[in-house]
N, C-alpha and C positions, 0 to 999 in steps of 0.2 A: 019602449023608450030606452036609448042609451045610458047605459050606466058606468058611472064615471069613480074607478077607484084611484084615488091620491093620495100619495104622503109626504108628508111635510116635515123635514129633517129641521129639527130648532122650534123651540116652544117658546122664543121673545117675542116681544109685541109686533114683530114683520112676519111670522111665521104663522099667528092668534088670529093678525089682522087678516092673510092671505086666505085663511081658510072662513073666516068670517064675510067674506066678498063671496065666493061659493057658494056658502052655505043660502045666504040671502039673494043673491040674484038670480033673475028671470033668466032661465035657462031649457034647453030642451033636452037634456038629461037627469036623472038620479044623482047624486052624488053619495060618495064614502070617504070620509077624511080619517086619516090617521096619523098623527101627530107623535113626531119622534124625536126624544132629548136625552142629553148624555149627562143630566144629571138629574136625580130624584123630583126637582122641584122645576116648574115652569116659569115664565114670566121672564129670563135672560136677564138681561143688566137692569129694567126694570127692578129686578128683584134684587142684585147682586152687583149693581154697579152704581148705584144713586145711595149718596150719604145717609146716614140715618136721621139727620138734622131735614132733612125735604120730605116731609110725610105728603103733603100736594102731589110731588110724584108720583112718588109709592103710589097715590089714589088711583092713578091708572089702571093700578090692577084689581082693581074691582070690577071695572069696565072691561078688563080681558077676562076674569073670570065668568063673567057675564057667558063671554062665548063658550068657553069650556063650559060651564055647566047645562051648555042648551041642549044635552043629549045627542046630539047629531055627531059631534066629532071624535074619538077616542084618544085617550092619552095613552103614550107609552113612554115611562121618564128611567132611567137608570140605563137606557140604549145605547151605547155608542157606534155610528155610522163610521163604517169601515174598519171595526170590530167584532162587534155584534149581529149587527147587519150589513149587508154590502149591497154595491149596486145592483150584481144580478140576482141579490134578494128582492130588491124593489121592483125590476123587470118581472121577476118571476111570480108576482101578488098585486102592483098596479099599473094604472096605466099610463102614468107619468107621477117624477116628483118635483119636489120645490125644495131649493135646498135656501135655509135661513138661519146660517149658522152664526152669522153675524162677524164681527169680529173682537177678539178678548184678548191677544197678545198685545204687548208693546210697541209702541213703535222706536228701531233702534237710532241712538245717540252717536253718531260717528265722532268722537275727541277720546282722548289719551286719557286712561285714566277712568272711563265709565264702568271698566269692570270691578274698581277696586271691594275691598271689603266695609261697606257702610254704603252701597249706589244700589237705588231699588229703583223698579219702574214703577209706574199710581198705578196700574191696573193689578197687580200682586196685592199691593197696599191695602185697593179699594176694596178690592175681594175680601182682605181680613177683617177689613172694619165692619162689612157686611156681613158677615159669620157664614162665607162660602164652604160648603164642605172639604173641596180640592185641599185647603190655605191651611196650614199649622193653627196650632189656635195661638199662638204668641208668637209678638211683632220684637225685633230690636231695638225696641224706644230709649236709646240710652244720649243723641245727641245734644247739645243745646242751645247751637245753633245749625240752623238745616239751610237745605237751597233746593229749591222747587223751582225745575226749568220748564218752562211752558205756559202760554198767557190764554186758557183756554178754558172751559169750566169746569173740568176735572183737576185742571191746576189750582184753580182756589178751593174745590172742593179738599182738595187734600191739605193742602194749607191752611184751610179752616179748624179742619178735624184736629191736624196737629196742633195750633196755636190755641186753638178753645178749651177750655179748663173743663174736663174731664165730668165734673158734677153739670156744668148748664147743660148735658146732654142725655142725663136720668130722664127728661122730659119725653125721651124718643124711645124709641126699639134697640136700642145699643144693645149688643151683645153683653153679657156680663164679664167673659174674659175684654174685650175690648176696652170696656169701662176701666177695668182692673190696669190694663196695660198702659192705657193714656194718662190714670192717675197718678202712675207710678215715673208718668214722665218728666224728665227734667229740663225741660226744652223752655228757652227764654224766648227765643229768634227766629222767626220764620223769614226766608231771605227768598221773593219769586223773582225770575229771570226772565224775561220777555226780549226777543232780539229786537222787534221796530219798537215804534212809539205808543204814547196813549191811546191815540186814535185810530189806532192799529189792531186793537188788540179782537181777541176771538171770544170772550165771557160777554155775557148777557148783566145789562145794568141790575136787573135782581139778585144775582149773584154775590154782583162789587157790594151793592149793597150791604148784601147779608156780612160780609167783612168787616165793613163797620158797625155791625150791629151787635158785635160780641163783646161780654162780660170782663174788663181786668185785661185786655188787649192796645195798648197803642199801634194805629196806623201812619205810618213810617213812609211817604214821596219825600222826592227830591225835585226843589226849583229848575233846577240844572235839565227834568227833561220834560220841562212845559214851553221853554224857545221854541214853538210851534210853525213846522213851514207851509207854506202855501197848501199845497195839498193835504196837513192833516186841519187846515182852519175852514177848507172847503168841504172837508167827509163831515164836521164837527156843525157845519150851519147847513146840509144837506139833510143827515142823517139823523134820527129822531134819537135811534141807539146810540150812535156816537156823542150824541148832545147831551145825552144822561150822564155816560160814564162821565165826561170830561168834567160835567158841574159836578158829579160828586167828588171827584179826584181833585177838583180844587176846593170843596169844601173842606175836604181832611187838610189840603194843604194850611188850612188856617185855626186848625183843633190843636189846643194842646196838647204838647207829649212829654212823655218822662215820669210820670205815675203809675201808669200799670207796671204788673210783673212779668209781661208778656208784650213782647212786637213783632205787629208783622210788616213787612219790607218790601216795595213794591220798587224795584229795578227794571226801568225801561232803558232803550237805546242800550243792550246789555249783553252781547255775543259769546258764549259760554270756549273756551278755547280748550282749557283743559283742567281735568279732576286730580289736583296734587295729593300725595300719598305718604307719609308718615313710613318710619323705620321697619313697622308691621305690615304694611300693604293696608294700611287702612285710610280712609277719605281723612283729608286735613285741613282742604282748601279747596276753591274753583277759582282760577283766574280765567277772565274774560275780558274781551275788549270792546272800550266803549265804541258804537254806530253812532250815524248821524244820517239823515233823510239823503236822498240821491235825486232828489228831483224829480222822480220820477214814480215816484210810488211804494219804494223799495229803499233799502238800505244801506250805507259803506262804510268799511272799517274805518277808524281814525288811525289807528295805530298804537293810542295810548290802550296797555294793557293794565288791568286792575286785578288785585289779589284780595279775595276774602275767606276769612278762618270757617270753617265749615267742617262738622263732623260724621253726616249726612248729605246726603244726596239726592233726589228722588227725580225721574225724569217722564216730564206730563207732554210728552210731544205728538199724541195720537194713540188711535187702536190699530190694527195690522192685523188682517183677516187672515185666517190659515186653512193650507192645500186640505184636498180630501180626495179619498181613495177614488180614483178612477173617474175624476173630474177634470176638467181640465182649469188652470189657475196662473195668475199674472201675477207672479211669485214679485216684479218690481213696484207695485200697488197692492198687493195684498186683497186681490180680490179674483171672484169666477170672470173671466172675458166671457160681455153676454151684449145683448143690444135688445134693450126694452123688455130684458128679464130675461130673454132666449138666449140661453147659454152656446157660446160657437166654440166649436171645436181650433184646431190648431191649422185646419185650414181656410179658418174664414168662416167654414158653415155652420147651418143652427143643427145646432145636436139634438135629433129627434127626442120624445120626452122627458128631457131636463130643463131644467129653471130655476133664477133666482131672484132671490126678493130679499131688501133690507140693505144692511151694512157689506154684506160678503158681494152685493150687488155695485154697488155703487160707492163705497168705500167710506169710513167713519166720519162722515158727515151728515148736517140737516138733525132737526127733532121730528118728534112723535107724526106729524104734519106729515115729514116729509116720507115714513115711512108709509101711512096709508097710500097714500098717491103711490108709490111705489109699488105696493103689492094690488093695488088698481092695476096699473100697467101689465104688469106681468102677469094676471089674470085674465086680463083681456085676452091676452094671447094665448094663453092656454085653454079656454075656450072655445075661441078661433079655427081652433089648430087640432081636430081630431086625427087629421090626416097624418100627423104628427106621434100619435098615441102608443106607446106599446102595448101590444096582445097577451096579455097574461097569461099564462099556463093556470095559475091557481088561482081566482079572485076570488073565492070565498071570503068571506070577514073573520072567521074563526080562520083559515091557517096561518094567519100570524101570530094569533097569541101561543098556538101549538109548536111554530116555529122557534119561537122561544124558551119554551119551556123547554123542548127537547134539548136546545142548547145549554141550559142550566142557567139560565138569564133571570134573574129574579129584577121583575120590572116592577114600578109603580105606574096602576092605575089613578084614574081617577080617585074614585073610593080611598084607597092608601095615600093618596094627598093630599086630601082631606085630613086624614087622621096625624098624618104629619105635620100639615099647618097648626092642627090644632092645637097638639103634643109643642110645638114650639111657642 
C-alpha cells in the first residue's frame, strides 16, 4: 500500500482541519502527518486572535485538540519554515506539503500620518491582549479618546476590549498583565470609522450586539447616517443579517446617553483622510471626510471634511498574509497564487507537491465553515494527484525529529504542550 508522508506548515484550524480530512478518509494509502508551527503553541488565531471575552470561540479548540490528540498526527511547535526547516527539507523527508500559514500581518492604511507615534494596527493589539508570546507584555494605554478604523469584527472586538472596564473581564482568561494594563487605562471615547453605511458594514449582528451589552458604556449613532438609500433599504429587507444590525442600531438610537463614564462611537459614511500630528510626532487628530451612497452600491466623497481629537489610533482594515521562502506569492493580496489549493508557480503551472489551504489560500476572509470546505478542496487534490508527489530521499518518521536536534532546535512536542497548557 502506498504511503503517504505530509507536512503541514501552520497548526490553526485550516492546517488541524487539512490533516483531519486525511486522517479520516477512505483512501488507498497509509498516511504520516506532521504538523509544523513557528510557535510553541497550536491552534493560530483561534488561540491568539479571538478576544478573551468569546470563550464559544475559544471552544473550538477542543474540537481541534480532538484531532491532535488522536495519535496519528505529530506536532512540531517552536519550528520556523524557512528557518528552521526549508523547502528542500520537506522535499527531502515527504511527499508533499500543505502550507497554512494563514495570515497575521496588518493590512496597510495608505493616508498621511499612519506612521505617527500613537497609530497601531488590531492584529499587534490583538496579539497582546491574547498574551502571544512574539508581543511585549505592555500595551501604551495612555489615550482617552481613540479611533478605530474598520467596520469588521476585529474592529469591534478591539473597541470593545478597549471601551470595557477592565474588571467585567476577570470573568475570562485575561492575561494578568493585560488586566493590569486596561485597568490602568484612562480611555473615555472609543471613536469606530466605517467608510459606507449601516448596511454596509462587515460584523456579524452577535458582535454589534455584544457592544451594547457592556457595563458603564454609552453607545453613541448618529441620525445623520440612517437617510437610508434605495439599495441599503433593499440589503436591510433582503438580508436576515442586515435586518438585525439595523434594528439594533436603531434601538441604541433611542437609549439614553450621558451616564456612563465610558462611550463608544459608531461613525458611518466616515472616510479616514489623514492622521494629524502634534509638535512631538505623535497622533492628535484624524480628519475624514463625510461619504454618501453613489447609487450604486458604493460610495462618494462630499467634500465636507471633518476633524476629530484623537490620541490614538488603531487600524482594523484586514489580515495580509506573508511570503515564505521558496514559495511562490501575490505579494498584491497577500496570498500563495494557487487554484483549488494547487499552488502555481510564476508561469501559470501547478507546482508539483505544494499546496495551500486557509487564509494564505484564499485570503482573510469567511469563518470556521469556510475554512473546512477549504482544506476539503485542497485535499481532494492532493489525493488525486500522486502523479504529482515528490520522492523522498529519507521518509523515515524518526529523521525529522533528528534533523532537528542536530540543528539545536528545541521543538515542542505534543507532550510539552500539554505541559504548557497546563503550566498556563
Amino acid at each position: 500500500m502506498t504511503k503517504l508522508r505530509l507536512a503541514i506548515v501552520g497548526a490553526g484550524p485550516a492546517g488541524i482541519y487539512a490533516a483531519d480530512l486525511l486522517v479520516k478518509a477512505e483512501r488507498q494509502f497509509d498516511v504520516s502527518i506532521d504538523l509544523f508551527e513557528q510557535l510553541p503553541a497550536p491552534y493560530g488565531l483561534v488561540r491568539y486572535g479571538v478576544a478573551p471575552d468569546h470563550p464559544r470561540i475559544k471552544g473550538i479548540i477542543t474540537a481541534l485538540r480532538e484531532v491532535l490528540d488522536s495519535g496519528v498526527i505529530r506536532f512540531f511547535g517552536n519550528v520556523r519554515y524557512g528557518v528552521d526547516i526549508t523547502l528542500d527539507d520537506l522535499k527531502q523527508h515527504y511527499n508533499a506539503v500543505i502550507f497554512a500559514t494563514g495570515a497575521i500581518r496588518d493590512a496597510s492604511l495608505a493616508i498621511p500620518g499612519i506612521d505617527l507615534e500613537g497609530s497601531y494596527g488590531a492584529a499587534d493589539f490583538v496579539s497582546w491582549f491574547d498574551g502571544h508570546p512574539d508581543v511585549p507584555r505592555t500595551w501604551p494605554l495612555e489615550a482617552e479618546s481613540v479611533a478605530v478604523i474598520g467596520n469588521g469584527n476585529v474592529a469591534l472586538d478591539i473597541s470593545r476590549i478597549l471601551a470595557k472596564h477592565a474588571d467585567d473581564l476577570l470573568v475570562t482568561e485575561i492575561p494578568e498583565n493585560v488586566y493590569e494594563g486596561l485597568k490602568a487605562s484612562p480611555v473615555t471615547d472609543v471613536h469606530v470609522f466605517g467608510r459606507r453605511g449601516p448596511a454596509q458594514v462587515k460584523f456579524t449582528p452577535l458582535e454589534l450586539r455584544e457592544l451594547g451589552e457592556m457595563n458603564d458604556v454609552d453607545m453613541i449613532v448618529h441620525d445623520e447616517d440612517f437617510e437610508l438609500d434605495e439599495a441599503s433599504k433593499a440589503a436591510i429587507e433582503s438580508n436576515k443579517q442586515v435586518f438585525v444590525i439595523n434594528k439594533v442600531l436603531n434601538q441604541w438610537r433611542e437609549r439614553p446617553v450621558g451616564q456612563a463614564s465610558r462611550r463608544l462611537h459608531l461613525h458611518f459614511y466616515a472616510k479616514p483622510l489623514e492622521v494629524v500630528g502634534d509638535e512631538n510626532g505623535r497622533v492628535a487628530a484624524i480628519r475624514y471626510e463625510r461619504t454618501e451612497p453613489d447609487g450604486a452600491g458604493g460610495v462618494r466623497g462630499t467634500g465636507e471634511v471633518r476633524e476629530l481629537p484623537i490620541q490614538a489610533i488603531y487600524r482594523a482594515v484586514g489580515y495580509f498574509g506573508s511570503p515564505l521562502d521558496g514559495i511562490p506569492f501575490d505579494e498584491r493580496h497577500g496570498v500563495i497564487p494557487n487554484h483549488e489549493g494547487q499552488v502555481l508557480g510564476d508561469d501559470n503551472e501547478i507546482v508539483p507537491g505544494v499546496y495551500a489551504t486557509g487564509w494564505i489560500k484564499r485570503g482573510p476572509v469567511g469563518l470556521i465553515g469556510h475554512t473546512k470546505s477549504d482544506a476539503m478542496e485542497t485535499v481532494g487534490h492532493l489525493v488525486r494527484e500522486q502523479a504529482n508527489w515528490w520522492t523522498p530521499a529519507e521518509p523515515a518518521e524518526e529523521a525529522v525529529p533528528a534533523l532537528l536536534e542536530s540543528r539545536g532546535i528545541e521543538y515542542t512536542d505534543l507532550e510539552g504542550w500539554h505541559k504548557l497548557d497546563q503550566h498556563e
